[in-house]
N, CA, C, O and CB atoms as a CASP TS submission, in Angstrom:
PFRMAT TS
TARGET T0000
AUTHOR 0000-0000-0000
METHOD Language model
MODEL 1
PARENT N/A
ATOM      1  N   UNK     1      88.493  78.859 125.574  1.00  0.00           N
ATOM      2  CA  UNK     1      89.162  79.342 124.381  1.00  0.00           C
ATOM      3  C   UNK     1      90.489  78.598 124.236  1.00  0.00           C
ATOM      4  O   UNK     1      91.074  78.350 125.290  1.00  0.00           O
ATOM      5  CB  UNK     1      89.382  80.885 124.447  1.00  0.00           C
ATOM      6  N   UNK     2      91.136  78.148 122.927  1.00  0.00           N
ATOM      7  CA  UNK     2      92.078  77.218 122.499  1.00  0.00           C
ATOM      8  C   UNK     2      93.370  78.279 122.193  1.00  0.00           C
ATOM      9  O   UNK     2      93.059  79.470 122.216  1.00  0.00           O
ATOM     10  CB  UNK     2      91.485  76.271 121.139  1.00  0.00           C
ATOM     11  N   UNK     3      94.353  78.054 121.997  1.00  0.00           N
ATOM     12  CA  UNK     3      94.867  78.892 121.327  1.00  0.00           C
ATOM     13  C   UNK     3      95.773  77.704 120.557  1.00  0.00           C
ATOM     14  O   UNK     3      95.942  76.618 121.112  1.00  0.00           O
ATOM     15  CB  UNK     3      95.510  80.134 122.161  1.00  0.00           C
ATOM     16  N   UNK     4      96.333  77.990 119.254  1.00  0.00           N
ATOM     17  CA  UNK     4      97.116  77.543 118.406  1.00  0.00           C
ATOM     18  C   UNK     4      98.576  77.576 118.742  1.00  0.00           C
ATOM     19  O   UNK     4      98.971  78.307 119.651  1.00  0.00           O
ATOM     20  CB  UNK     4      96.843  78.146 117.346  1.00  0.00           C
ATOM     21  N   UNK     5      99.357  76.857 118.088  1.00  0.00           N
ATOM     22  CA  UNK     5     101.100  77.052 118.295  1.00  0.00           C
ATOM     23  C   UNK     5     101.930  78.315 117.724  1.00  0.00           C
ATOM     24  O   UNK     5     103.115  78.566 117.941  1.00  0.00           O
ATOM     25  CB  UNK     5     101.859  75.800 117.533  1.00  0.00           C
ATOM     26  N   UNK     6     100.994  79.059 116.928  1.00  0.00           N
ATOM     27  CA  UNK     6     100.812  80.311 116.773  1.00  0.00           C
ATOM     28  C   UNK     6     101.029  81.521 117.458  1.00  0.00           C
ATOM     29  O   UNK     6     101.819  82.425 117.186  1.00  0.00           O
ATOM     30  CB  UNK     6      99.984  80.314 116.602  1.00  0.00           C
ATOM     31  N   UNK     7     100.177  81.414 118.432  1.00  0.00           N
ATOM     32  CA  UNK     7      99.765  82.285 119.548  1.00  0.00           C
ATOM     33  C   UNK     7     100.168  82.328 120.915  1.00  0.00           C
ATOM     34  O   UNK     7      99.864  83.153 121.777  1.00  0.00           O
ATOM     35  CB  UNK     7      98.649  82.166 119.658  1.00  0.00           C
ATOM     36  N   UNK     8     101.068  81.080 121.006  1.00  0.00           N
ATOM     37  CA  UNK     8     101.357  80.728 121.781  1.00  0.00           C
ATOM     38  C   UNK     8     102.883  81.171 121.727  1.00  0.00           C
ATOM     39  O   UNK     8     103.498  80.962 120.681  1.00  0.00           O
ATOM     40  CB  UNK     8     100.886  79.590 121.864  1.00  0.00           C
ATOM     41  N   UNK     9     103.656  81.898 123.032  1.00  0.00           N
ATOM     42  CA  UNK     9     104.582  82.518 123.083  1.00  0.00           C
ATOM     43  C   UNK     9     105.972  81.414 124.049  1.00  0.00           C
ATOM     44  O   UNK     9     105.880  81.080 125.230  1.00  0.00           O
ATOM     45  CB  UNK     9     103.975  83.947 123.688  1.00  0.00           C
ATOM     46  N   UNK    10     107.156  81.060 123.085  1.00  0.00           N
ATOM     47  CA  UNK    10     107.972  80.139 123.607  1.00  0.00           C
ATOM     48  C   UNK    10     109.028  80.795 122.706  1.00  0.00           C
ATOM     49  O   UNK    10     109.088  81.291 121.581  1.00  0.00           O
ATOM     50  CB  UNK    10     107.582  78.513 123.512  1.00  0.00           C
ATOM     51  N   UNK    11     109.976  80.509 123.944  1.00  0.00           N
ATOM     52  CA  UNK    11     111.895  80.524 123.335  1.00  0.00           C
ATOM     53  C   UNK    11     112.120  78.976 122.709  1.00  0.00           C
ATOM     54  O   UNK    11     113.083  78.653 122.013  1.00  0.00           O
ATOM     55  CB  UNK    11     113.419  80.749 125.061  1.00  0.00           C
ATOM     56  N   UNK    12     111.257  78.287 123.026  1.00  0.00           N
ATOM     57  CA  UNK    12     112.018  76.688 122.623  1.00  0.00           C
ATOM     58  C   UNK    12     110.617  75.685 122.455  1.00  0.00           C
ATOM     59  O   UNK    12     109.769  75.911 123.318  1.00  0.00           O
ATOM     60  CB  UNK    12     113.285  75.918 124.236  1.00  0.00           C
ATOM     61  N   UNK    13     110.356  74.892 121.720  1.00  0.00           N
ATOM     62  CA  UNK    13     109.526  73.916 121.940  1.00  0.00           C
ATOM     63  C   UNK    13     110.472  72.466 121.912  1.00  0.00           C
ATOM     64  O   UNK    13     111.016  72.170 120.848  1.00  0.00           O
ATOM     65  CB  UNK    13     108.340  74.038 120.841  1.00  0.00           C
ATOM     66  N   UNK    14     110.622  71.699 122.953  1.00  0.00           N
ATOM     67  CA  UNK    14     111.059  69.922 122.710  1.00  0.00           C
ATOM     68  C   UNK    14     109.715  69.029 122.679  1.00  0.00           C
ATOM     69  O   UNK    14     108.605  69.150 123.197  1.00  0.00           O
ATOM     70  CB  UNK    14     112.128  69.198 124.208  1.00  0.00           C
ATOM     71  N   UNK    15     110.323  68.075 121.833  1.00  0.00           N
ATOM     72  CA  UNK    15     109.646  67.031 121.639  1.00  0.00           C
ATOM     73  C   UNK    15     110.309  65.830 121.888  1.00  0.00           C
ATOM     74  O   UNK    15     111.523  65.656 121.784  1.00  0.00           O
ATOM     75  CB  UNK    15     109.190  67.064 120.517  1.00  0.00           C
ATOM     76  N   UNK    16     109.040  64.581 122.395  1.00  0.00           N
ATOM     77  CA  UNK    16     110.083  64.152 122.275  1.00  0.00           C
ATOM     78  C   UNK    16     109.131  62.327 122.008  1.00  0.00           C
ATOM     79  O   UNK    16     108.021  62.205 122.526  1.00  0.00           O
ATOM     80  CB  UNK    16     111.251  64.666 123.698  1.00  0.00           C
ATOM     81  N   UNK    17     109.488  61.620 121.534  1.00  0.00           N
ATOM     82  CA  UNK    17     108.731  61.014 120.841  1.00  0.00           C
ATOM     83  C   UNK    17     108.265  59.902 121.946  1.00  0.00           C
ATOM     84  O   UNK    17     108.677  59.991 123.102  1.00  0.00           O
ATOM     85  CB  UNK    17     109.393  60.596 119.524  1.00  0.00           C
ATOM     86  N   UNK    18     107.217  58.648 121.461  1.00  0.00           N
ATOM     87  CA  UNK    18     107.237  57.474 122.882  1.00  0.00           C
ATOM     88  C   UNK    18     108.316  56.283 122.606  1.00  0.00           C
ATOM     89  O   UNK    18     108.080  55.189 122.093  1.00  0.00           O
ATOM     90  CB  UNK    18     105.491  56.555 123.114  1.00  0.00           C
ATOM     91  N   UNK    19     109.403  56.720 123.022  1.00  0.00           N
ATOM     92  CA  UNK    19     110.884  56.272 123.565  1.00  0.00           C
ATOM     93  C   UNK    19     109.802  54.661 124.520  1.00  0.00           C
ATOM     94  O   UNK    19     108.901  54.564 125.353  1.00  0.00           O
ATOM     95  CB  UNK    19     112.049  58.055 125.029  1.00  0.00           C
ATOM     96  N   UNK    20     110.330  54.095 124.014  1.00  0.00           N
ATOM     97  CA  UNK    20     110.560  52.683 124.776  1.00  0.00           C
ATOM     98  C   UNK    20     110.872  52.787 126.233  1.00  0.00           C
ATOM     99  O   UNK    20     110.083  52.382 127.086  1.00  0.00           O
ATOM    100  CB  UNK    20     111.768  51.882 124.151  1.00  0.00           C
ATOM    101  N   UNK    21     112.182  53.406 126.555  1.00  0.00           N
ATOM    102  CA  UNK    21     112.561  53.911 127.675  1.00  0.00           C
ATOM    103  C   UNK    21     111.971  55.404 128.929  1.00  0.00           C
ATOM    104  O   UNK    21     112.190  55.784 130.079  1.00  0.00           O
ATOM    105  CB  UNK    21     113.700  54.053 127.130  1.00  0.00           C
ATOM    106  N   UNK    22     111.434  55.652 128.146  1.00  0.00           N
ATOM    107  CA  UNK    22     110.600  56.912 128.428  1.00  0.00           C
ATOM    108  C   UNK    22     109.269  56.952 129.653  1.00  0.00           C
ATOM    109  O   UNK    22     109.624  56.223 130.579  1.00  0.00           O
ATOM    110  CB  UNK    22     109.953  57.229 126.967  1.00  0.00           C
ATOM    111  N   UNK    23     108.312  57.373 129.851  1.00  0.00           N
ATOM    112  CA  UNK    23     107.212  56.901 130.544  1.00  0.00           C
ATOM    113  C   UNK    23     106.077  57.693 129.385  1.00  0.00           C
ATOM    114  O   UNK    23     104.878  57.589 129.646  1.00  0.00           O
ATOM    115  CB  UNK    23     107.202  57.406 132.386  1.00  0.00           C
ATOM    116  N   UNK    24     106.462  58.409 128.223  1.00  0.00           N
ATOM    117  CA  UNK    24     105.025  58.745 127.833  1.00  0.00           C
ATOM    118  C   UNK    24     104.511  57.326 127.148  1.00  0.00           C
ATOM    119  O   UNK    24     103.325  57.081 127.366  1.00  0.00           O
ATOM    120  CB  UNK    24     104.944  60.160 126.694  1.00  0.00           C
ATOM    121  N   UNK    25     104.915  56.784 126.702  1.00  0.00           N
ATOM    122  CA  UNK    25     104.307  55.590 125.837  1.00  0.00           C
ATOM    123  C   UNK    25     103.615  54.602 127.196  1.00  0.00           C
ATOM    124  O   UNK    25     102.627  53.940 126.876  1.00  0.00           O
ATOM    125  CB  UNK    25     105.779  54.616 124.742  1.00  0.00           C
ATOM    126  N   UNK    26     104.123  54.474 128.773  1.00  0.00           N
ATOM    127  CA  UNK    26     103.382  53.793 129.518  1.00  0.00           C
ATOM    128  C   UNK    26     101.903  54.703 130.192  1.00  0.00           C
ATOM    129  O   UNK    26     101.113  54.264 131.027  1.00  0.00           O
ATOM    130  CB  UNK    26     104.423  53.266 130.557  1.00  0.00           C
ATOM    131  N   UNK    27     101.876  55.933 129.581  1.00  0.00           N
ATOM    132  CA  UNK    27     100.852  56.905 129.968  1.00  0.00           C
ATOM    133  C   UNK    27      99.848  56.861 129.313  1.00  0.00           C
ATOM    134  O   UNK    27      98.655  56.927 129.609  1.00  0.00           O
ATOM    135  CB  UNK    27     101.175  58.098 129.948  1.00  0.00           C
ATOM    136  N   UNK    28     100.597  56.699 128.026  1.00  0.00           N
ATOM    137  CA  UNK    28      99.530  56.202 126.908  1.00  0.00           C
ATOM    138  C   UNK    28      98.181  54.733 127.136  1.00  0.00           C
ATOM    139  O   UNK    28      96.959  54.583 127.141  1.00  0.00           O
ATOM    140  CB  UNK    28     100.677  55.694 125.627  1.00  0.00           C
ATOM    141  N   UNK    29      99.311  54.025 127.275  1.00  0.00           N
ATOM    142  CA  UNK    29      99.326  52.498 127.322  1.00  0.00           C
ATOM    143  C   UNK    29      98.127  52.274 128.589  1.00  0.00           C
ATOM    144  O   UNK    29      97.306  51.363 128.481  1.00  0.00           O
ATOM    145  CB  UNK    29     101.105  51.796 127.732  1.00  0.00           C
ATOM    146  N   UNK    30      98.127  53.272 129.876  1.00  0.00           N
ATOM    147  CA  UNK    30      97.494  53.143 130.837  1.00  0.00           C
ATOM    148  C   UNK    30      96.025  53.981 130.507  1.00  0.00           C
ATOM    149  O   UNK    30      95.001  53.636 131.096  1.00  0.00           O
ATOM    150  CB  UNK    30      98.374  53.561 131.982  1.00  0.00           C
ATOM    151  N   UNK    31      96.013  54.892 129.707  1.00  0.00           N
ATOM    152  CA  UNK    31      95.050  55.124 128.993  1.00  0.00           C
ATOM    153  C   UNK    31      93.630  54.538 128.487  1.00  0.00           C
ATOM    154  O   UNK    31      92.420  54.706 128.635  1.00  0.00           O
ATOM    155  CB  UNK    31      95.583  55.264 128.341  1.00  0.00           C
ATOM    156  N   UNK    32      94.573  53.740 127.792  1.00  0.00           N
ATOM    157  CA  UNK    32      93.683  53.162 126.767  1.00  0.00           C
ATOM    158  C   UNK    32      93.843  51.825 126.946  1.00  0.00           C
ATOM    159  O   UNK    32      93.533  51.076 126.020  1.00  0.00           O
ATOM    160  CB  UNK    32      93.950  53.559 125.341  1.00  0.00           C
ATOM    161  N   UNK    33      94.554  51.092 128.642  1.00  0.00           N
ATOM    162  CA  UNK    33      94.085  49.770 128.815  1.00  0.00           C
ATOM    163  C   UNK    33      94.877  48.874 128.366  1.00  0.00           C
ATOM    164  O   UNK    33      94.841  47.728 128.815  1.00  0.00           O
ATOM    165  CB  UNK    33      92.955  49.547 128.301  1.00  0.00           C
ATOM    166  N   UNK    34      95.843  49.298 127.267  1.00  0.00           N
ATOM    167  CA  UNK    34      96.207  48.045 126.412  1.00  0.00           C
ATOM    168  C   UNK    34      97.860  48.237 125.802  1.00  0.00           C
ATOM    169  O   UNK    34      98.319  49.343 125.515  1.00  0.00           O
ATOM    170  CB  UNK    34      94.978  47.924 125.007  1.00  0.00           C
ATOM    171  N   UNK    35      98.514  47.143 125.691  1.00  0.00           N
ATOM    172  CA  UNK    35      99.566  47.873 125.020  1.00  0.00           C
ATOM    173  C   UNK    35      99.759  48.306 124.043  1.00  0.00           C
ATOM    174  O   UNK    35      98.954  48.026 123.155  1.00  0.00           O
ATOM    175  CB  UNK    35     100.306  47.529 124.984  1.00  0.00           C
ATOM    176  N   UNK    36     100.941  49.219 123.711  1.00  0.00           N
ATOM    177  CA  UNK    36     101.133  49.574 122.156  1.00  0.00           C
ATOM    178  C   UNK    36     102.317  48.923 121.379  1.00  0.00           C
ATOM    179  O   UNK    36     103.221  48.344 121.980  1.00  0.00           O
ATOM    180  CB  UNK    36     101.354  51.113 122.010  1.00  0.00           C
ATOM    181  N   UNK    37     102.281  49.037 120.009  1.00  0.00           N
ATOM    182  CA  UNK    37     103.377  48.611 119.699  1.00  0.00           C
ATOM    183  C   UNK    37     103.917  49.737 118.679  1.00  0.00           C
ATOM    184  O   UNK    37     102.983  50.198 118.022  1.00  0.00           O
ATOM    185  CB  UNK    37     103.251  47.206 119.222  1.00  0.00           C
ATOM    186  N   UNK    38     104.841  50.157 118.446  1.00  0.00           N
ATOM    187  CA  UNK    38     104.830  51.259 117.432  1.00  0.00           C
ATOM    188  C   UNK    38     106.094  50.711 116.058  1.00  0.00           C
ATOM    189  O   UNK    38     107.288  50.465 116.230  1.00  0.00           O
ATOM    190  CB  UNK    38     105.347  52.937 118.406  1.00  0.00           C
ATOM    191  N   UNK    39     105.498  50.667 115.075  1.00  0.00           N
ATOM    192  CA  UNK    39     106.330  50.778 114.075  1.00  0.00           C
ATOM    193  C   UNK    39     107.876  50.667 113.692  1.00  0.00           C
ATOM    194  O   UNK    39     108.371  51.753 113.991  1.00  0.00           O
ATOM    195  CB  UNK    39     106.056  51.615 113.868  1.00  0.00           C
ATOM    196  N   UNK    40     108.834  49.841 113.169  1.00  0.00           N
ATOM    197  CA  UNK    40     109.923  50.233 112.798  1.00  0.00           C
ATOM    198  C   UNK    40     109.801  51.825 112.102  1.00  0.00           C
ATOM    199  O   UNK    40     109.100  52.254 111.186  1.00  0.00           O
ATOM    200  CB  UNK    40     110.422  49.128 111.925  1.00  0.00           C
ATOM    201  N   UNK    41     110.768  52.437 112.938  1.00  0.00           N
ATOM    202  CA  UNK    41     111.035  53.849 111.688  1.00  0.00           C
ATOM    203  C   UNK    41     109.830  55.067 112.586  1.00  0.00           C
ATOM    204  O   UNK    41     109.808  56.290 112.444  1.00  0.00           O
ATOM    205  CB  UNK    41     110.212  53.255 109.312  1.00  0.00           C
ATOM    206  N   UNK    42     109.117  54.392 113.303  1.00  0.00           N
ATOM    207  CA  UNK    42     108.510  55.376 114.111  1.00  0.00           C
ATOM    208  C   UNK    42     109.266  56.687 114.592  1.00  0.00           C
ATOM    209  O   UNK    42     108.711  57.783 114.505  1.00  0.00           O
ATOM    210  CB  UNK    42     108.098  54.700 115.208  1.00  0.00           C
ATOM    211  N   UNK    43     110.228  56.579 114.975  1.00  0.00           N
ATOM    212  CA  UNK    43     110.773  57.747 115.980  1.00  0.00           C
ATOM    213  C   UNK    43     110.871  58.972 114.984  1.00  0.00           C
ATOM    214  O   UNK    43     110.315  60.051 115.185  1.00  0.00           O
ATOM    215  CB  UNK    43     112.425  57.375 116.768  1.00  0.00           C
ATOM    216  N   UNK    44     111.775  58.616 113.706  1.00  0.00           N
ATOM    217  CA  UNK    44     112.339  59.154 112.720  1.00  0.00           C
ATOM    218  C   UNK    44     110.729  59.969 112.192  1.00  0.00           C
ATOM    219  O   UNK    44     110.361  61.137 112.314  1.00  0.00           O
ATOM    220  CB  UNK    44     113.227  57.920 111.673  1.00  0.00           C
ATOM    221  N   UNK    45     110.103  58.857 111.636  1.00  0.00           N
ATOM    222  CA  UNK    45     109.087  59.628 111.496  1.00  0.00           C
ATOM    223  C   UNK    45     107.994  60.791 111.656  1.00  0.00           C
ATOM    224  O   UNK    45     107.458  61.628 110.929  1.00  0.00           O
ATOM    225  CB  UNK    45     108.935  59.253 111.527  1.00  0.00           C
ATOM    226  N   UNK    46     107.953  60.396 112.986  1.00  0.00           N
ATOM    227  CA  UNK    46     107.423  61.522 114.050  1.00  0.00           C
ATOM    228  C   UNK    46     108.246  62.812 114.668  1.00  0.00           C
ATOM    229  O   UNK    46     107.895  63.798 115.317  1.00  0.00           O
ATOM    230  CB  UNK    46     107.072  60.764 115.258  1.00  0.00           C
ATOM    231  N   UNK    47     109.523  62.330 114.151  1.00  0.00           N
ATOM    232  CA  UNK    47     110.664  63.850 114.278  1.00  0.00           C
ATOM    233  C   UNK    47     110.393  64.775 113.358  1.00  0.00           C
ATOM    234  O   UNK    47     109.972  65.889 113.669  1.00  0.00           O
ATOM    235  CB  UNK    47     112.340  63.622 113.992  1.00  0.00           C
ATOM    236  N   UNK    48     110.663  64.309 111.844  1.00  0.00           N
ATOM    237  CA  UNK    48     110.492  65.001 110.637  1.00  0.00           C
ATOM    238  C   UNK    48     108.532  65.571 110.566  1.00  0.00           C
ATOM    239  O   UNK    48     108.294  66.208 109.539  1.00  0.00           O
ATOM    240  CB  UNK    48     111.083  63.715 109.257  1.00  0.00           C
ATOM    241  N   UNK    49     107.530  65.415 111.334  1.00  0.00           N
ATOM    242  CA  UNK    49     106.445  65.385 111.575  1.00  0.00           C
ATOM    243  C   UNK    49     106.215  66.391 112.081  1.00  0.00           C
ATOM    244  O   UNK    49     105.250  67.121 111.855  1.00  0.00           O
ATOM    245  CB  UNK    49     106.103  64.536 112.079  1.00  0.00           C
ATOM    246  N   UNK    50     107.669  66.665 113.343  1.00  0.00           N
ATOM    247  CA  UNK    50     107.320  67.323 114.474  1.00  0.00           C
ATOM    248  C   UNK    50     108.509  68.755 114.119  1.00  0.00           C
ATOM    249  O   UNK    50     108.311  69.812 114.717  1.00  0.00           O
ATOM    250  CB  UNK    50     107.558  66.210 116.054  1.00  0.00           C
ATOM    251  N   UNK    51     109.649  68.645 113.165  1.00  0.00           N
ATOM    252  CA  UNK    51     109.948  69.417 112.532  1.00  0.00           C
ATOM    253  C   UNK    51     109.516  70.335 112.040  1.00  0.00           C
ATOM    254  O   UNK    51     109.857  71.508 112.193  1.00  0.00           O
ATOM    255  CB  UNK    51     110.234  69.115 112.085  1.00  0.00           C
ATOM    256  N   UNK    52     108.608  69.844 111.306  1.00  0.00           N
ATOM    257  CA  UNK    52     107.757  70.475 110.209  1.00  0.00           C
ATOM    258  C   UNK    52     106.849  71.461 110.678  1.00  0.00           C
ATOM    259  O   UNK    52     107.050  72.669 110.556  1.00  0.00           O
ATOM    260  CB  UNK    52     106.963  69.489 109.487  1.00  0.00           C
ATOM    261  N   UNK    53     105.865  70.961 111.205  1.00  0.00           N
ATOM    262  CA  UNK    53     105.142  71.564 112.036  1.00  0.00           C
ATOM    263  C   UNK    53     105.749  72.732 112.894  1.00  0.00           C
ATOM    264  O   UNK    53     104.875  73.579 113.076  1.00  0.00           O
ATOM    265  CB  UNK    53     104.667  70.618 112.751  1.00  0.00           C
ATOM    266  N   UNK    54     106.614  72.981 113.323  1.00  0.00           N
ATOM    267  CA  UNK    54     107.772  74.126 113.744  1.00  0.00           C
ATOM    268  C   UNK    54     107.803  75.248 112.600  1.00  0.00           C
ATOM    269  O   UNK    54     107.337  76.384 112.690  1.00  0.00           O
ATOM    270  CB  UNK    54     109.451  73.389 113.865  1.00  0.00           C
ATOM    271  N   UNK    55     108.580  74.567 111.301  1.00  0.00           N
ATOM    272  CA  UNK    55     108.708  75.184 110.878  1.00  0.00           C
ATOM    273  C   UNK    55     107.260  76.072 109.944  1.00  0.00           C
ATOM    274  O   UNK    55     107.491  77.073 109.267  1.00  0.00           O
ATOM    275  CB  UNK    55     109.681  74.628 110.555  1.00  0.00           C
ATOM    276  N   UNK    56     106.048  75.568 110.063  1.00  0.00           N
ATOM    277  CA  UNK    56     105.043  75.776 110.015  1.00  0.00           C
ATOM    278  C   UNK    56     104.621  76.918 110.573  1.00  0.00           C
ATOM    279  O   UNK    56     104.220  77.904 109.955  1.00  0.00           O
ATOM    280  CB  UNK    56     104.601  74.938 110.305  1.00  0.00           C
ATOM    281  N   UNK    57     104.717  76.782 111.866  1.00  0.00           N
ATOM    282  CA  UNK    57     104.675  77.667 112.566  1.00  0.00           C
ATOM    283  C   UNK    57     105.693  79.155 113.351  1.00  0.00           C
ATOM    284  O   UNK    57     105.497  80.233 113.911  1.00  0.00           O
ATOM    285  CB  UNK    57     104.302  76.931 113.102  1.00  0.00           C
ATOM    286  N   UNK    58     106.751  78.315 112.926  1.00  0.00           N
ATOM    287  CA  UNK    58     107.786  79.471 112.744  1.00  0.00           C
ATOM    288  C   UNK    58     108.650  79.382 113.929  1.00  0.00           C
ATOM    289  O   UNK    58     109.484  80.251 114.181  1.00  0.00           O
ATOM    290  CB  UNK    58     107.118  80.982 112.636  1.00  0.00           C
ATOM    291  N   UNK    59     108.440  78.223 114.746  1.00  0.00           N
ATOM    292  CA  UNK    59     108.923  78.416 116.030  1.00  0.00           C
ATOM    293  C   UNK    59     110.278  77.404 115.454  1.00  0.00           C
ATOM    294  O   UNK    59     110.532  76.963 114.332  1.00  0.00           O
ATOM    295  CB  UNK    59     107.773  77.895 117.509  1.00  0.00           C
ATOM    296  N   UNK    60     110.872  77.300 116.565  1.00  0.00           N
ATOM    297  CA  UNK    60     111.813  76.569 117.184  1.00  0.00           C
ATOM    298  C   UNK    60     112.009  75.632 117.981  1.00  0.00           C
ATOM    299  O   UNK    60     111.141  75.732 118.848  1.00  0.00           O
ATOM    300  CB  UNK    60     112.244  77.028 117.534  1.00  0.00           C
ATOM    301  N   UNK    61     112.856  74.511 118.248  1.00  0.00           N
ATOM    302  CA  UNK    61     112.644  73.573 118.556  1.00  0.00           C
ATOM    303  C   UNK    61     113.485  72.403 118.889  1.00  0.00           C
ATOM    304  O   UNK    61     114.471  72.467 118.154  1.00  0.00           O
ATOM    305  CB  UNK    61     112.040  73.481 117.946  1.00  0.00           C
ATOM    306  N   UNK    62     113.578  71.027 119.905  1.00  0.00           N
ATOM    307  CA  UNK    62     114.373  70.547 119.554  1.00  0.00           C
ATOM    308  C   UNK    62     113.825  68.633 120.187  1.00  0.00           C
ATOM    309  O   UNK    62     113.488  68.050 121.217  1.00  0.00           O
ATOM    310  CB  UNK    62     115.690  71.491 120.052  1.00  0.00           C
ATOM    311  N   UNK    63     114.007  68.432 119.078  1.00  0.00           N
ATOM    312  CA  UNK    63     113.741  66.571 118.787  1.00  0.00           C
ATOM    313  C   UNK    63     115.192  65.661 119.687  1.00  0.00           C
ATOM    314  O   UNK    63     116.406  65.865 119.667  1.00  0.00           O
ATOM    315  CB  UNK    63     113.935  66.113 116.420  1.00  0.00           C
ATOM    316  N   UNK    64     114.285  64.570 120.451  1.00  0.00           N
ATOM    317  CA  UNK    64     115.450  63.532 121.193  1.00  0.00           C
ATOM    318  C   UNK    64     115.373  62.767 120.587  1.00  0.00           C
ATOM    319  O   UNK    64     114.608  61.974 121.136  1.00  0.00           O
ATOM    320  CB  UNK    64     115.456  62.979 122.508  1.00  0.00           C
ATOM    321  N   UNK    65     115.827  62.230 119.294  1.00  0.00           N
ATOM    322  CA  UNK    65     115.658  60.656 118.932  1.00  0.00           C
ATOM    323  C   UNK    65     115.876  59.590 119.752  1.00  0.00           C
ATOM    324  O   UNK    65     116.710  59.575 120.657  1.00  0.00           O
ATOM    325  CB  UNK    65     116.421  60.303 117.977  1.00  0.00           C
ATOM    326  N   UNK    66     114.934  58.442 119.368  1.00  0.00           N
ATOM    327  CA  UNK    66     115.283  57.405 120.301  1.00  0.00           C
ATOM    328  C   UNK    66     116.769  56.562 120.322  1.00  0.00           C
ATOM    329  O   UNK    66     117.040  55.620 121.067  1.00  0.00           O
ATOM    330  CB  UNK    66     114.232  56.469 120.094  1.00  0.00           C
ATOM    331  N   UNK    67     117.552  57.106 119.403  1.00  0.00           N
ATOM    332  CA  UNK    67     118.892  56.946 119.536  1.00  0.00           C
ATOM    333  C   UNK    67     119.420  57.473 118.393  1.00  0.00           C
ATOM    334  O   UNK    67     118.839  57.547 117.310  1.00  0.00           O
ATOM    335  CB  UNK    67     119.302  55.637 119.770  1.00  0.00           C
ATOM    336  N   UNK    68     121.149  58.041 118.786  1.00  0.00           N
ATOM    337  CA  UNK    68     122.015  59.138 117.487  1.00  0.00           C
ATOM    338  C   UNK    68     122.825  57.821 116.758  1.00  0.00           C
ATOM    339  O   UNK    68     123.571  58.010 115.796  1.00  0.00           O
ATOM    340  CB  UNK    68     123.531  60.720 118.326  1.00  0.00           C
TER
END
């Protein structure tokens, strides 16, 4: 059984995007074999993405950009 972001009970959700500097983008990358390259404007993108979706769901939350 799945449960949704809904149903799911949190004081906080972070996100946090694949930062160059980071290791999720080399988790990825080891995945699927190959490298990635991601987009100018990616980070930004996937914040306001990941915003949303919060507020969708009603929760709360907090985004690291890949730089302020």
């Amino acid at each position: 059984m799945t449960a949704n972001l809904t149903e799911i009970v949190s004081n906080n959700v972070y996100g946090e995007s694949l930062h160059s500097r980071g290791e999720n983008l080399t988790f990825i990358e080891k995945i699927f074999g190959e490298g990635m390259r991601l987009p100018n404007g990616f980070d930004a993108g996937a914040g306001r993405v990941f915003r949303q979706e919060l507020r969708n769901a009603g929760l709360s939350g907090v985004w690291w950009p890949e730089s302020k």
